[in-house]
N, C-alpha and C positions, 0 to 999 in steps of 0.2 A: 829238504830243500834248504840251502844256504844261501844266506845273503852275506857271507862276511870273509869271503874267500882271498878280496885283495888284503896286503898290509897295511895301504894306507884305512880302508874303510874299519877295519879293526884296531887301527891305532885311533881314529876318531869313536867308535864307538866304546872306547875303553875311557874315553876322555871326562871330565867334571860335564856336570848336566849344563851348567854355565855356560861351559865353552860349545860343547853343542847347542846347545839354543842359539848362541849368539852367532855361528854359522849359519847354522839354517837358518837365521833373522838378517843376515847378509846377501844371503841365496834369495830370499823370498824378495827383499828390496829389491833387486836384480827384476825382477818378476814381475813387479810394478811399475818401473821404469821404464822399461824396453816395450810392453804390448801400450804405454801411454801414447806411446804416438800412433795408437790405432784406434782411438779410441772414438775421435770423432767421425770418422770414416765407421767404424761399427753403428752409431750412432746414426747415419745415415741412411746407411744399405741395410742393415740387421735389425726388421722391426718386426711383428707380429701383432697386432689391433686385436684387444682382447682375446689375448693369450690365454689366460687364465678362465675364461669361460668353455675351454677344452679340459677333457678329464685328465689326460696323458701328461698336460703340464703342471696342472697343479697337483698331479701325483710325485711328479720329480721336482718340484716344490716343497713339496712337506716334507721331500728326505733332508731338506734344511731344516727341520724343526724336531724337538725333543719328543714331540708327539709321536713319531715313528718310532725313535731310539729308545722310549722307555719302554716302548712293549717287548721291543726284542730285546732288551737285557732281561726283562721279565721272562721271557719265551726262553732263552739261554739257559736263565737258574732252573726252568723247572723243567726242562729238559734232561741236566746235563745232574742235576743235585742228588741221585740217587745212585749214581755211578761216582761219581765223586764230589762230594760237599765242597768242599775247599775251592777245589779247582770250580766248581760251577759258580762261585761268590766271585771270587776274584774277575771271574771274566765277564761276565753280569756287571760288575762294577766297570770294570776298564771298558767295554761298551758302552755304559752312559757315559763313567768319566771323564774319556777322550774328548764328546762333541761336546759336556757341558764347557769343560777348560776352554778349548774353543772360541766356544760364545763367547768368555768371558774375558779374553781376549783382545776377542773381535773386537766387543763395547770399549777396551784402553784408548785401542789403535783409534777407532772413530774416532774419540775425543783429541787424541793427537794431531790426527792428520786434519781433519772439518772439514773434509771438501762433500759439497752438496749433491743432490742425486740429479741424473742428468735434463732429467726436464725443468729445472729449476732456469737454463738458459737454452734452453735449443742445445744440448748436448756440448757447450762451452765448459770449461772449468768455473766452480764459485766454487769460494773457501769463504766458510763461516766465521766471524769473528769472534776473540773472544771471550767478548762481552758479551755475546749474544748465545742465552743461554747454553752458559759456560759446561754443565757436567749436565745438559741432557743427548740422546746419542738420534731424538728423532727426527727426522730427514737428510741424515748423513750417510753417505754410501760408502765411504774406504773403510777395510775391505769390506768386500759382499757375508753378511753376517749368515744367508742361508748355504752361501756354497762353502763359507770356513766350517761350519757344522756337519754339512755332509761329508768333507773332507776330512773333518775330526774321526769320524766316523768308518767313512770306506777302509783309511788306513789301518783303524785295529781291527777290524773284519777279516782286511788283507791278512793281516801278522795273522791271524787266528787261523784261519781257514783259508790257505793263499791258492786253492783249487777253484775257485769262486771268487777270484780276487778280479778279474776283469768285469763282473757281475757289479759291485760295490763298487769302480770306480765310475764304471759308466752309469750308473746310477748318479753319483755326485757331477760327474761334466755335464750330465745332464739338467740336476739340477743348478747348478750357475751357467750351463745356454738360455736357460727361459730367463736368467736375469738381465739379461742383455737383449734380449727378444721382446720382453717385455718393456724396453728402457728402466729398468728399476735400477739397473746398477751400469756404470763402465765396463767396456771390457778388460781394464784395469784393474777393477776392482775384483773380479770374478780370478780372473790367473793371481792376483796377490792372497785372496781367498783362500783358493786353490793350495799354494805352495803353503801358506801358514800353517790351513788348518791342518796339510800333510808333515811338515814337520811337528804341531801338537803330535800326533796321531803316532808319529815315531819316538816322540820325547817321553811321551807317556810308557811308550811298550816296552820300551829297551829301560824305563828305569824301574818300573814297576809289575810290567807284562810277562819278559823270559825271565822268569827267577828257575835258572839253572840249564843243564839243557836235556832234564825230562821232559822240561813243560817246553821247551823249546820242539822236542818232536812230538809232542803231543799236537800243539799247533800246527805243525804239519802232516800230522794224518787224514 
């Protein structure tokens, strides 16, 4: 399976990891921008009253948390470690790796951005000031820190295993709808999420993931 068939997308991916990040941190602003003005209109019509007292959502919940992803890097190594060691390390690792980078992330961006979670005004915009606990990230919503993990996540799944790739991603849109269902995050927040943690999720693969193009169709068998 190829993803790198146009010029252009191979002239970018041959590119400094610099310079790709810093597209795909152009692309993802884009992202945040344009569903802003849906936000309060999601805020309205898109509610669910104890969501999370449903199994279904806070199972698509947790694929934002590492609590999921360490087991399956786990499950991957011991899987894959006897057919080949190497290979079963490295992708063991780039499965956590992807959503922990992610995370960590997510936590810059919050501090940059500050804007508050939406029940904070009846789904208005508040931006934290900042004097007011300046480097902690708790009740801030930009981006949605469970769906940029899930997204961390889906993505080297995809590269891995792109047979199963509509599996992994609809797992992650699902985890960031119940953020928005549940009012925990904008729908802002969930599509800037989204695009971030998908470009981690490529920045990672492409610099550290296809080393060569063994492993390149290996990920796709």
């Amino acid at each position: 399976m190829s993803y790198g068939g146009s010029k252009g997308w191979k002239s970018y991916s041959r590119a400094p990891l610099a310079v790709r990040a810093t597209v795909a941190l152009a692309i993802t602003l884009a992202f945040l921008l344009i569903p802003a003005f849906g936000d309060q209109w999601a805020y309205s019509h898109l509610y669910r009253a104890r969501l999370y007292d449903l199994d279904w959502a806070m199972a698509l919940r947790a694929t934002g948390t590492l609590y999921v992803w360490i087991p399956v890097a786990l499950i991957i190594w011991l899987v894959q470690r006897e057919r080949d060691a190497a290979l079963a390390k490295r992708r063991a690792l780039l499965v956590l790796g992807s959503p922990v980078l992610a995370g960590l992330l997510c936590e810059v961006m919050k501090l940059l951005i500050r804007r508050e979670r939406p029940d904070v005004d009846a789904g208005s915009w508040v931006f934290r000031a900042w004097s007011d606990h300046t480097f902690s990230t708790a009740g801030l919503a930009t981006p949605s820190s469970h769906t940029m993990v899930a997204f961390g996540a889906a993505t080297m799944l995809a590269r891995m295993y792109p047979r199963a790739r509509w599996v992994f991603y609809v797992l992650a849109w699902g985890c960031g709808a119940t953020r928005v269902l549940s009012h925990g995050h904008y729908l802002s927040d969930v599509t800037f999420g989204a695009l971030l943690g998908w470009a981690v999720g490529w920045g990672v693969w492409m610099q550290w993931g296809a080393v060569g193009s063994g492993e390149s169709a290996k990920s796709d068998a």
